[in-house]
C-alpha positions in Angstrom: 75.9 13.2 317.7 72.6 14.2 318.9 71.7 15.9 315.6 72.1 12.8 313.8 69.5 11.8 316.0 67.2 14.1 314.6 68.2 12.9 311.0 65.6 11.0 308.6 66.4 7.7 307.0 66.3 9.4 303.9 69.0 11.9 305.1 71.4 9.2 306.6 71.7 7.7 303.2 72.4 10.6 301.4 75.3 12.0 304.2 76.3 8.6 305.7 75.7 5.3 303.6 76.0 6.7 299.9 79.4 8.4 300.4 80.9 5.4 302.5 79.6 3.4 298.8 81.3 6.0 296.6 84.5 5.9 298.2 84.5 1.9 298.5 84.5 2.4 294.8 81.0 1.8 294.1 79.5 3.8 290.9 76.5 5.8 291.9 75.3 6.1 288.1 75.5 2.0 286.8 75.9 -0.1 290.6 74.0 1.7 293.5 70.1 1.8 292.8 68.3 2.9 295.8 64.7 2.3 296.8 65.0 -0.4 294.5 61.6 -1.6 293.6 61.1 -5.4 293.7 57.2 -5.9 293.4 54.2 -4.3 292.7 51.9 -5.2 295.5 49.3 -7.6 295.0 45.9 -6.9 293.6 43.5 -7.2 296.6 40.2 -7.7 294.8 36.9 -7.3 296.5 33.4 -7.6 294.9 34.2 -5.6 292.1 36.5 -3.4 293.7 40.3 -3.5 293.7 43.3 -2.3 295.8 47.0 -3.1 295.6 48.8 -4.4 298.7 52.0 -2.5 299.8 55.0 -3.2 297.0 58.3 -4.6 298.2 61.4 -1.7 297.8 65.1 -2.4 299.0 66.7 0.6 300.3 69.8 -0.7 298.3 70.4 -3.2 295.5 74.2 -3.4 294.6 75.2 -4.7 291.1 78.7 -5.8 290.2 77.6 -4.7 286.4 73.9 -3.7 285.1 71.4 -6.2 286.1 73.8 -8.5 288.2 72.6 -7.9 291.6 75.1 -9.0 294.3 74.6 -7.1 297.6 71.2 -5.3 299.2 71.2 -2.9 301.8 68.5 -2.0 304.4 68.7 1.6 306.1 67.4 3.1 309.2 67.6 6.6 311.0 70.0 7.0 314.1 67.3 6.0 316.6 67.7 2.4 315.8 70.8 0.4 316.2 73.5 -0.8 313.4 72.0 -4.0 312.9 67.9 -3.2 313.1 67.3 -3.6 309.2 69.3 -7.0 308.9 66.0 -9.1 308.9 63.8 -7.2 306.4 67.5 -6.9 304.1 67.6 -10.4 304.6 64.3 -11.1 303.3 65.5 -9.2 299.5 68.4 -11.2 299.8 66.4 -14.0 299.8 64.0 -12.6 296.6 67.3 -11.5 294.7 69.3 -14.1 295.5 72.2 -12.3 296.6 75.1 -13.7 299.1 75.6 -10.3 300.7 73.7 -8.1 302.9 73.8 -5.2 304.9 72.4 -3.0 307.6 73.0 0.4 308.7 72.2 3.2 310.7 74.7 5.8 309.2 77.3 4.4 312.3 78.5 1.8 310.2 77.7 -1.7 308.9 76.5 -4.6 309.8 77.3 -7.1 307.2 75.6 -10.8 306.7 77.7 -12.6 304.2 76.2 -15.8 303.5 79.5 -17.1 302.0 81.9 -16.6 304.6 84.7 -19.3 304.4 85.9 -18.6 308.3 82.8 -19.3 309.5 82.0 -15.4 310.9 78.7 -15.2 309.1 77.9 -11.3 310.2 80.4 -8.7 311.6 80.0 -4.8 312.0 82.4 -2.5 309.6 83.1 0.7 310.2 82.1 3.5 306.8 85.3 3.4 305.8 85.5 -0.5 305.7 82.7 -1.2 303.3 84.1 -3.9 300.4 84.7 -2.7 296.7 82.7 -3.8 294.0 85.8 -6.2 293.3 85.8 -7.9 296.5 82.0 -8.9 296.7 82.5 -9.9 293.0 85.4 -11.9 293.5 84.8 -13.9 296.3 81.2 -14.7 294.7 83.5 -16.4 291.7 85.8 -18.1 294.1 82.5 -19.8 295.7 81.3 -20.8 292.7 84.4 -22.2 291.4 84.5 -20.1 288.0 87.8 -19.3 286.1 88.3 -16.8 284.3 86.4 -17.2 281.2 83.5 -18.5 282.5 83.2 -15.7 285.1 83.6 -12.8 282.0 80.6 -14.8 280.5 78.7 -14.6 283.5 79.2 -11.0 283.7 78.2 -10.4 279.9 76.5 -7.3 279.3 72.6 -7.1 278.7 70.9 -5.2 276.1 69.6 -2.0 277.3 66.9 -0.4 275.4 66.5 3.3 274.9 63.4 3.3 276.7 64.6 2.3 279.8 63.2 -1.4 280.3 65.2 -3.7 282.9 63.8 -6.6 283.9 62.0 -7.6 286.7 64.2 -9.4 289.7 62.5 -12.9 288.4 63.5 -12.2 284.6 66.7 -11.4 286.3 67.3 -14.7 288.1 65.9 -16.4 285.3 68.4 -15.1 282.8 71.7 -14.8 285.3 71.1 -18.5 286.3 71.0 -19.6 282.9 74.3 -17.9 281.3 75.9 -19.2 284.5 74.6 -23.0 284.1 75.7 -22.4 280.6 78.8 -21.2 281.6 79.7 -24.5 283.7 79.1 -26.5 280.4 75.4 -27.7 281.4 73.8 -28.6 278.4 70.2 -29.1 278.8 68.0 -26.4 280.9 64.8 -26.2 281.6 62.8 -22.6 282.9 59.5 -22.8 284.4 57.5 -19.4 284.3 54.0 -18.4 284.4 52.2 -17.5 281.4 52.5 -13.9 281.7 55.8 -13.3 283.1 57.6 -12.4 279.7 59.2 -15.9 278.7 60.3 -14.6 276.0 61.6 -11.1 276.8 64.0 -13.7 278.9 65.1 -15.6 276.3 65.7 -12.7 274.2 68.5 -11.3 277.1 69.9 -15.0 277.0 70.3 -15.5 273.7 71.6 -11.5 273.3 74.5 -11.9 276.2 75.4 -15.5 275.0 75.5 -14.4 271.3 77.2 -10.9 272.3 79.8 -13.2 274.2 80.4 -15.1 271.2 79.8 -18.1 273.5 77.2 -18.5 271.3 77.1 -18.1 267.7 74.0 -19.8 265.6 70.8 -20.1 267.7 67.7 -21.6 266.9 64.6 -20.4 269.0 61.3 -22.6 267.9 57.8 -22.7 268.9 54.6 -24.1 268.3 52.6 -21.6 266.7 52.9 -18.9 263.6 52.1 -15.9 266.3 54.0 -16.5 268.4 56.9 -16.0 266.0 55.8 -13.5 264.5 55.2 -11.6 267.4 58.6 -12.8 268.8 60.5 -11.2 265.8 58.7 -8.0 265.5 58.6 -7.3 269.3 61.1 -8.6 271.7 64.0 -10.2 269.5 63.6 -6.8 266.8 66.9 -5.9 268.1 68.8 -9.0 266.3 67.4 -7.1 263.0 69.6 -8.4 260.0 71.3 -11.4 261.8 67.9 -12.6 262.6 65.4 -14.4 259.7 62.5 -16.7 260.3 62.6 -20.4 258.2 59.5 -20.4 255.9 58.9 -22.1 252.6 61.2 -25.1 253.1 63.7 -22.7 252.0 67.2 -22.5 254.0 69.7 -20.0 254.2 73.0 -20.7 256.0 74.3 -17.1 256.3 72.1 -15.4 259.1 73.1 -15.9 263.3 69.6 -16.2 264.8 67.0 -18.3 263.1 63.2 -18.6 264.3 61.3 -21.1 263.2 57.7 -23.0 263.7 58.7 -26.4 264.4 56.2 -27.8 262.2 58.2 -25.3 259.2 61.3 -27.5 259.4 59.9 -31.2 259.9 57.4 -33.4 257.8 56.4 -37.4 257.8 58.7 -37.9 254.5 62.3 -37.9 254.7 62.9 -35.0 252.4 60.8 -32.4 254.5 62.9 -32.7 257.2 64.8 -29.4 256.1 66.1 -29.6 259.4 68.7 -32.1 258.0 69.9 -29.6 255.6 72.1 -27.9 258.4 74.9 -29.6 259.7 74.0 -31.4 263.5 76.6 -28.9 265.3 75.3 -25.8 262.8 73.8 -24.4 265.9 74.8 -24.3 269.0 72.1 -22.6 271.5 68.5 -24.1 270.6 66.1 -22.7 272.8 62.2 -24.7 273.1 59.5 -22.2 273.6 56.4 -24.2 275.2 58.4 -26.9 275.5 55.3 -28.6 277.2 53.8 -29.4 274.2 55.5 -32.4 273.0 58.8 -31.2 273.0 59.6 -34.1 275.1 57.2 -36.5 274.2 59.9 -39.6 272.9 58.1 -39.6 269.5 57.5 -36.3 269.0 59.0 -34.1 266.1 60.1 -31.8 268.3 62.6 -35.0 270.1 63.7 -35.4 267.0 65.4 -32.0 266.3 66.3 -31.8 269.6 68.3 -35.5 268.8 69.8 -34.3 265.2 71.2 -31.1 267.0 72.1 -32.8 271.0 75.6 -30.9 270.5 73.8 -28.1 271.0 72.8 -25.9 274.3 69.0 -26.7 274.9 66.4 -24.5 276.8 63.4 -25.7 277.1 60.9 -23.3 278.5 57.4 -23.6 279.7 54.7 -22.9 282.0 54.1 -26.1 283.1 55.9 -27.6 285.6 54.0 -30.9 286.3 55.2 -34.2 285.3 52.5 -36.0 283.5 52.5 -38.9 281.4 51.8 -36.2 278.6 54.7 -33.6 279.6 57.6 -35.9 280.3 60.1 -32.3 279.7 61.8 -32.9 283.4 62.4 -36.4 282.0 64.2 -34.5 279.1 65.7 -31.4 280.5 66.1 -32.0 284.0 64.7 -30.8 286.8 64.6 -26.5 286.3 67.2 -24.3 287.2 64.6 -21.5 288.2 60.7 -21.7 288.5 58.6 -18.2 289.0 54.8 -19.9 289.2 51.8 -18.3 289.0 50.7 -17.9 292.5 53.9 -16.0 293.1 53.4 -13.8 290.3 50.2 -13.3 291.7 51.2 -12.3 295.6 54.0 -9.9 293.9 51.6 -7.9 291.6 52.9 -8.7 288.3 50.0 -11.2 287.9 46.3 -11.2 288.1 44.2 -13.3 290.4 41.1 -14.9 289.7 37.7 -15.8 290.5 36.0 -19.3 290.2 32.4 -19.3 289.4 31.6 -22.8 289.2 28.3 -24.1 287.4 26.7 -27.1 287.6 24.2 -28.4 284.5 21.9 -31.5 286.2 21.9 -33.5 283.3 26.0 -32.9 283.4 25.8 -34.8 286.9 23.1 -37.2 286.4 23.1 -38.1 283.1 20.5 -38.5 280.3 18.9 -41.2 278.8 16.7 -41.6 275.7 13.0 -42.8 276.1 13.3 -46.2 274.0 13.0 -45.3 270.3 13.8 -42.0 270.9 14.7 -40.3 267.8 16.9 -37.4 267.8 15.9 -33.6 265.6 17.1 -35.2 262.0 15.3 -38.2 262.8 18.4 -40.5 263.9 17.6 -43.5 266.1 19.7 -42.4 269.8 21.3 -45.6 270.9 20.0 -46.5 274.1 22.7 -45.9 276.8 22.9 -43.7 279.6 24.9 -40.0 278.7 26.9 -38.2 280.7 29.1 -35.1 280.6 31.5 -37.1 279.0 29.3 -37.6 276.0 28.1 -33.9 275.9 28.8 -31.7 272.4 30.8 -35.2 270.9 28.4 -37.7 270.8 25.1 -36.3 271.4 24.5 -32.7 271.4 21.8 -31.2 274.0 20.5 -28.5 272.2 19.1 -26.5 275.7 22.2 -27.7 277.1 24.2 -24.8 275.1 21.3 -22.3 275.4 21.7 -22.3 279.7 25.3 -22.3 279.2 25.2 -19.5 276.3 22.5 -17.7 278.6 24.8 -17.9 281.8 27.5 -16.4 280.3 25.7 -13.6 278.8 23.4 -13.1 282.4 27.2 -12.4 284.0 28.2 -9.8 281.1 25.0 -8.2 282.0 25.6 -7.4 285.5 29.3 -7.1 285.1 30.2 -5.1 281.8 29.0 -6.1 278.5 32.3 -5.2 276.3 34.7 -7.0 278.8 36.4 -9.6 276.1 35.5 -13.2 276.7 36.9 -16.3 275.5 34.4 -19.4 275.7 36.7 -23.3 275.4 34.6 -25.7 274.1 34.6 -29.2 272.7 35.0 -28.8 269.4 35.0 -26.6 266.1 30.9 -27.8 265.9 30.2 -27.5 269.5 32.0 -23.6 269.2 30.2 -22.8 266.3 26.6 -23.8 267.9 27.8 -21.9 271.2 28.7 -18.5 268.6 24.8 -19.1 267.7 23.5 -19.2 271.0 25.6 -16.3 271.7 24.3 -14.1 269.2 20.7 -15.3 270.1 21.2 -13.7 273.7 23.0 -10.6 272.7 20.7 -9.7 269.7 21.2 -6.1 270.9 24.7 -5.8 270.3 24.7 -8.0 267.4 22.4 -6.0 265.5 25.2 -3.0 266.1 28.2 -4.6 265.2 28.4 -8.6 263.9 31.6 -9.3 265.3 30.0 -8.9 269.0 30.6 -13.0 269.2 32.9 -14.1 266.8 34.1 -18.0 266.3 37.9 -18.0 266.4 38.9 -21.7 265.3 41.5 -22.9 263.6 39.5 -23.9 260.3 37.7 -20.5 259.8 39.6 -17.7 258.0 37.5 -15.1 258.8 37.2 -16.0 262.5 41.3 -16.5 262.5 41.2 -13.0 260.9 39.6 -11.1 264.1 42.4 -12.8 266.4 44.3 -9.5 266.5 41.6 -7.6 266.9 40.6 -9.4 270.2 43.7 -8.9 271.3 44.7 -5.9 270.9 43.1 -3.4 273.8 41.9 -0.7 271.4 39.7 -3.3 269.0 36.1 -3.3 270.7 35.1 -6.1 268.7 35.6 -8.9 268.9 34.0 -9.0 272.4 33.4 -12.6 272.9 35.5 -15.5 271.2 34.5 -18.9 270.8 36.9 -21.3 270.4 38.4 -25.0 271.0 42.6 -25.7 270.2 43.7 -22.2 268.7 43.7 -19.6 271.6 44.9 -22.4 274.6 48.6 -21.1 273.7 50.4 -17.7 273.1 47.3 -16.0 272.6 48.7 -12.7 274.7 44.9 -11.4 275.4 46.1 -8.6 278.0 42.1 -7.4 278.6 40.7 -11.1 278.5 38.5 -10.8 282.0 36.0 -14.0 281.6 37.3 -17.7 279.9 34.2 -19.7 280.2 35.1 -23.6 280.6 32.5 -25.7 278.8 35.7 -28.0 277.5 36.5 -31.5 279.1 40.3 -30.5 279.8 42.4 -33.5 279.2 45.6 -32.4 281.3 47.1 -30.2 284.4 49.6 -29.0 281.3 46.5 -27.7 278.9 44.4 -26.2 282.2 47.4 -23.7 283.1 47.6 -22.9 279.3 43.7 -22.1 279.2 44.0 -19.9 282.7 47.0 -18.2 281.1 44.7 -16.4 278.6 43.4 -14.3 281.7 46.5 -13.8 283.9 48.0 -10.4 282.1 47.1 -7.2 284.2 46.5 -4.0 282.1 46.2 -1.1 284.2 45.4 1.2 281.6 42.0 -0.8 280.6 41.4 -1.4 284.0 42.2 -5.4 283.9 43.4 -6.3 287.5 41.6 -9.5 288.0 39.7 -12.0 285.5 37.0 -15.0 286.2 36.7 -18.4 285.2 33.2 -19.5 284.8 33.7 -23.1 285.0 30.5 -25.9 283.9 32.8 -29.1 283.8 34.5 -28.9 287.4 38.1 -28.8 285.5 39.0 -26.2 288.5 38.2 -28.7 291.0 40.1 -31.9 289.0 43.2 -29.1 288.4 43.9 -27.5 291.4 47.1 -27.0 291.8 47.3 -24.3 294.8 51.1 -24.6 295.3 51.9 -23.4 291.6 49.1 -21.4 290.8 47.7 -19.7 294.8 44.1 -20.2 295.6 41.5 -18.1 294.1 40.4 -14.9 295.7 36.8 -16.5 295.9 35.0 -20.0 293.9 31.0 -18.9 294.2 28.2 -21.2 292.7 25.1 -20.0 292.1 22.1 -21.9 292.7 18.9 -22.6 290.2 18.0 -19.0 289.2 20.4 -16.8 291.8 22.6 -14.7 289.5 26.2 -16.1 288.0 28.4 -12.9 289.2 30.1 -13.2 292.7 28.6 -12.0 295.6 30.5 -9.4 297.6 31.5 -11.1 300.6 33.3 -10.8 304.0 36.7 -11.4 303.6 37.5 -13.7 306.4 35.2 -16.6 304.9 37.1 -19.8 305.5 37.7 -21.4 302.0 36.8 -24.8 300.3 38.6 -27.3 302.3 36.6 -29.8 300.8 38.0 -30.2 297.0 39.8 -33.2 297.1 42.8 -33.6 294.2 43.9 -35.7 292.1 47.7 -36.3 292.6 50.2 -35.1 290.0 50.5 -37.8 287.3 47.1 -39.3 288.3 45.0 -40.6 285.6 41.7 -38.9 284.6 38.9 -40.3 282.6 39.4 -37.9 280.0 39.0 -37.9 276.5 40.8 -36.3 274.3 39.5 -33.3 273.5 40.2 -32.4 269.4 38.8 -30.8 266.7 36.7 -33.9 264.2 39.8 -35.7 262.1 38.7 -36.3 258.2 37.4 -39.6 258.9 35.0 -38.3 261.2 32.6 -36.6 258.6 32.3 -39.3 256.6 28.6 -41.9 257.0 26.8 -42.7 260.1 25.7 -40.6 262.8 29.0 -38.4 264.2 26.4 -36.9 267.0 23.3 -37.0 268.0 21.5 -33.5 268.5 18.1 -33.5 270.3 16.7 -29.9 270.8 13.8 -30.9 273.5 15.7 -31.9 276.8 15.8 -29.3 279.1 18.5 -28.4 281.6 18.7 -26.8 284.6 21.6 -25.1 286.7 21.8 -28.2 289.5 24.6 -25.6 291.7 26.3 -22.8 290.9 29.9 -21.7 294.3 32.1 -18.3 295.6 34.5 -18.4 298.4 37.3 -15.8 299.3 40.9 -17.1 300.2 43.0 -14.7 301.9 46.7 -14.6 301.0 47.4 -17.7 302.8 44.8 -19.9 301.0 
C-alpha cells in the first residue's frame, strides 16, 4: 500500500478510477472525458496589460450520451482521504448541473447523489461498486417523471461537426433544458444569454435534435435584421443545407423543413402582405424568436401577431435582455426563462470580455445653454429663447464645438492607445453621425489622406457606408477603422475586434444599452481583443447599471479639463464607485426616443438649430478598478 502512496493523481486515475469506470460499463471513447475543461479563466486586465485568471477543469465529466452530462468526478492522490475532492466536485456539479458526484482517492468512492429517494445523500462504494451508465441515467428519468418517449427525446443526439466543436457547458444547459421543457409539453420558452455567447449556435443544436427526433418537423427561426439571417444560414444552420430556405420576395414555398425569415419579409400594414397567412396556423410547429427583445412581445407588434396566427406552435424566444420594462414585456409573453447565462458571468468565466468606463462630462451637457436674446443661429435662424440641455443636443439645436471636443476626445484616446483599434461612435441621429464622420476626418487628416475609409458613416440610409459593414467586421479589413452610426450596428452586428464604442446617444432603455455594449463583448485572441472601453459623454453607464447581469467594470476613470481620456494604470485594490445611485428596473427615464428624422421631419421650418460659436469644455472626465467582487 505504501507505493500507492507515492502515486500521482494523475497515476491513480489511470490504474485506479478509470478501470473501476470501464468495468461499470462506462465508454472511455463517447462518456468519460477527463480534465474536462469548463472555463477559460477570466481576463485580468491591468493598464493596458492583460492576464487570464486560472480556468475551471473537472477531473471527470460523465455523459449518459455526447453532450449530456450527468455525473462529475474529483480525484486526488493516496495522501488524501476518499472523500477530500467532494467540495471542489461539488462546485462543477453545481456549474453543470449534474445530480451526481463523486470523490476518490483510488480506495474507492465517495458518492454525493443529490437525488437520493432514502434520504442517504452520500455513501462510500468500493471500485467495484461504481453505478453503470444505466443506473445514473435511469434514476435521473424516474426523478424527473419522464416516460419513455419523452426521455429518448431528451437523449436525442447532437450534431457533431468534423472539426470537433462541442459546446460550451452554458450552450449545453441551454440546449438540454430546452429539449427537456419541450419534452414535458411546455410551449412557450424563453433563453436569456449574453450577446456573445453563441445564441444562435444554440438554437441551431435545438432545432437540429428536435428536428432529427422528428418531434419537430417545420420550424420557423426569425429575426430582426437581413444579417443576421444571412449569416445564420451560411454559418451556423449550413448543416440544414437543402431542407433549409430563407422567405424573400413575398414568395412561399411549402416544400422545405426549416425556413428563415426576416420578420419584416413575411408581414405588411395591408392584409395581403401578410404572406404569413399563406401557411396553414399549425404549418409549423417549433418557431423560434431571435432578439425577441425587440418587440417580439410588445401586444401590437408584428412580431405578436405571427406568434398569435401560429400559438400551436413551440415558441422560443431568445434574447439578451432579461429586464422587464414597459418596452420588453417578453417575460410577460414567454414566461419567466428556463436558463439565463448574463454577461458578468460570461465575463468571470473567460468566454467574455470586460470593459472599461471612461466617462466624459461636456459643461454645457450639465448646465445647459441659452441663446443671448435675438440670437441667431449659422443660417441665420432666429434660436427660440429657452434654456438647452443635453436633452436637446444634436436634435433640436446642434452645438457645432460640441461635436469637435467629442470628435477630438475620441481621437486623443486612439492616439495614446492604438490608432487602427476599430471604433464604433452611437449617436443621435443619421445628421448628428454624419457631422461626427466630419469631425472625425478633420482630426485624423493623416490617416485620411491614406486611406478614406479611415472613418466611415455606417447608417442605415447610406449605401456606400452599409457597404463597408463587413469590412469592419471582419478582423482582416483594416478599414473601416472607425464607424459612425445611430440604429443599424445596436443589434447583430458580430464586431469580434470592436475595442472602443463611444456613447454620444441618449439611450432610451436598459434593453438598447446591453445591445450597444454587446458590440464590444466578443474576445479575439488572435487580434489581441481581450478587453474593450466605453467612452461614455451622456452618463447612460451610470442610468444603466445593471451590475448583477452584466459585473462591474474593471475600472470607470474621468478625466478632468485637459488630463488625457485613456485610463490611468492604477492600484488594484481602489475601492470602487459606491456612489452611482440606480434607477430601478422598470423605472421611468426622461428619455426621448432616440430615431433616425421620419419624412415629415424634412419638410419647412427649422428641424435644428446649428450654431458653430459656443464653446465647450470637458466639465469631468472618471476611472476606478472593481475587483472580481465589484
Amino acid at each position: 500500500m505504501f507505493e500507492k502512496k507515492q502515486l500521482s493523481e494523475r497515476d491513480i486515475c489511470t490504474k485506479y478510477i478509470t478501470p473501476a469506470l470501464e468495468s461499470a460499463g462506462w465508454d472511455i471513447a463517447t462518456q468519460i472525458r477527463e480534465e474536462y475543461q469548463l472555463t477559460k479563466g477570466r481576463v485580468i486586465v491591468r493598464g493596458k496589460l492583460y492576464t487570464r485568471a486560472r480556468h475551471k477543469r473537472a477531473d471527470y465529466v460523465l455523459f449518459y450520451k455526447p453532450n449530456i452530462p450527468i455525473a462529475v468526478i474529483e480525484a486526488k492522490d493516496n495522501t488524501h482521504s476518499v472523500g477530500d475532492g467532494m467540495q471542489q466536485a461539488l462546485g462543477y456539479a453545481e456549474m453543470l448541473q449534474v445530480p451526481f458526484v463523486f470523490s476518490s482517492n483510488g480506495d474507492g468512492f465517495l458518492f454525493h447523489n443529490k437525488i437520493a429517494t432514502d434520504g442517504v445523500i452520500e455513501r462510500e462504494l468500493a471500485l467495484h461498486e461504481f453505478p453503470s451508465p444505466q443506473e445514473l441515467w435511469h434514476w435521473w428519468s424516474a426523478h424527473h417523471g419522464l416516460d419513455d418517449e419523452q426521455t429518448a427525446l431528451v437523449a436525442q443526439d447532437y450534431y457533431s461537426d468534423s472539426n470537433g466543436r462541442t459546446p460550451r457547458y452554458y450552450q449545453l444547459l441551454a440546449i438540454n433544458k430546452t429539449v427537456e421543457a419541450i419534452a414535458r409539453g411546455q410551449k412557450r420558452i424563453l433563453l436569456v444569454m449574453a450577446t456573445g455567447t453563441g445564441k444562435t449556435y444554440t438554437a441551431f443544436q435545438i432545432i437540429w435534435r428536435l428536428w432529427k427526433a422528428k418531434a419537430k418537423k417545420r420550424i420557423l427561426f426569425l429575426a430582426d435584421r437581413n444579417i443576421l439571417v444571412d449569416q445564420t444560414m451560411t454559418n451556423d444552420f449550413k448543416p440544414f443545407g437543402p431542407a433549409m430556405t430563407k422567405i424573400q420576395k413575398r414568395q412561399v414555398n411549402k416544400s422545405y423543413e426549416i425556413y428563415l425569415s426576416l420578420y419584416q419579409a413575411v408581414t405588411g400594414s395591408e392584409e395581403e402582405k401578410n404572406i404569413y397567412k399563406q401557411f396553414s396556423p399549425d404549418f409549423f410547429d417549433l418557431i423560434i424568436i431571435d432578439e425577441c427583445h425587440r418587440g417580439s412581445a410588445a401586444a401590437d407588434s408584428a412580431w405578436r401577431e405571427i406568434l398569435e396566427y401560429f400559438s400551436s406552435a413551440t415558441q422560443i424566444g431568445l434574447t439578451a435582455t432579461p429586464k422587464e420594462t414597459r418596452e420588453v414585456s417578453n417575460i410577460d409573453y414567454f414566461g419567466e426563462p428556463i436558463y439565463t447565462y448574463s454577461l458578468k458571468q460570461g465575463i468571470d468565466d473567460g468566454f467574455l470580455a470586460p470593459y472599461k468606463v471612461v466617462r466624459i462630462d461636456l459643461d454645457k451637457d450639465l448646465t445647459g445653454w441659452r441663446p443671448d436674446k435675438g440670437m441667431r443661429d449659422k443660417y441665420g435662424n432666429e434660436i427660440e429663447d429657452r434654456i438647452y440641455n443635453q436633452k436637446d443636443f444634436d436634435k433640436t439645436l446642434v452645438l457645432e464645438k460640441r461635436t469637435q471636443l467629442v470628435a477630438a476626445k475620441i481621437s486623443e484616446f486612439l492616439r495614446q492607445t492604438n490608432r487602427f483599434d476599430k471604433t464604433i461612435v452611437f449617436c443621435e441621429n443619421i445628421d448628428h453621425a454624419e457631422r461626427m464622420r466630419q469631425a472625425l476626418v478633420n482630426e485624423n487628416t493623416d490617416l485620411v489622406a491614406q486611406n478614406s475609409k479611415y472613418v466611415m458613416r455606417i447608417t442605415g440610409d447610406n449605401e456606400e457606408g452599409k457597404a463597408e459593414l463587413d469590412n469592419f467586421i471582419f478582423p482582416e479589413s483594416r478599414y473601416p477603422v472607425i464607424a459612425t452610426t445611430s440604429k443599424l450596428m445596436t443589434t447583430g452586428v458580430d464586431a469580434q475586434t470592436c475595442k472602443l464604442i463611444v456613447l454620444d446617444q441618449r439611450i432610451q432603455s436598459m434593453t438598447e444599452f446591453k445591445q450597444i455594449i454587446g458590440r464590444g463583448t466578443r474576445i479575439n485572441e488572435d487580434y489581441g481583443k481581450y478587453y474593450f472601453t466605453i467612452m461614455d459623454f451622456k452618463k447612460a453607464t451610470e442610468l444603466f447599471a445593471d451590475p448583477d447581469f452584466d459585473g462591474d467594470p474593471v475600472q470607470v476613470y474621468e478625466p478632468r479639463g485637459d488630463e488625457s481620456p485613456v485610463p490611468p494604470d492604477i492600484d488594484e485594490n481602489l475601492p470602487g464607485d459606491g456612489g452611482t445611485s440606480y434607477p430601478l428596473p422598470g423605472e421611468e427615464h426622461d428619455h426621448p426616443v432616440v430615431a433616425e428624422p421620419g419624412p415629415d421631419e424634412m419638410g419647412s421650418g427649422v428641424r435644428r438649430y446649428v450654431v458653430d460659436n459656443v464653446e465647450v469644455k470637458v466639465a469631468a472626465e472618471r476611472v476606478q478598478y472593481f475587483d472580481a467582487d465589484g
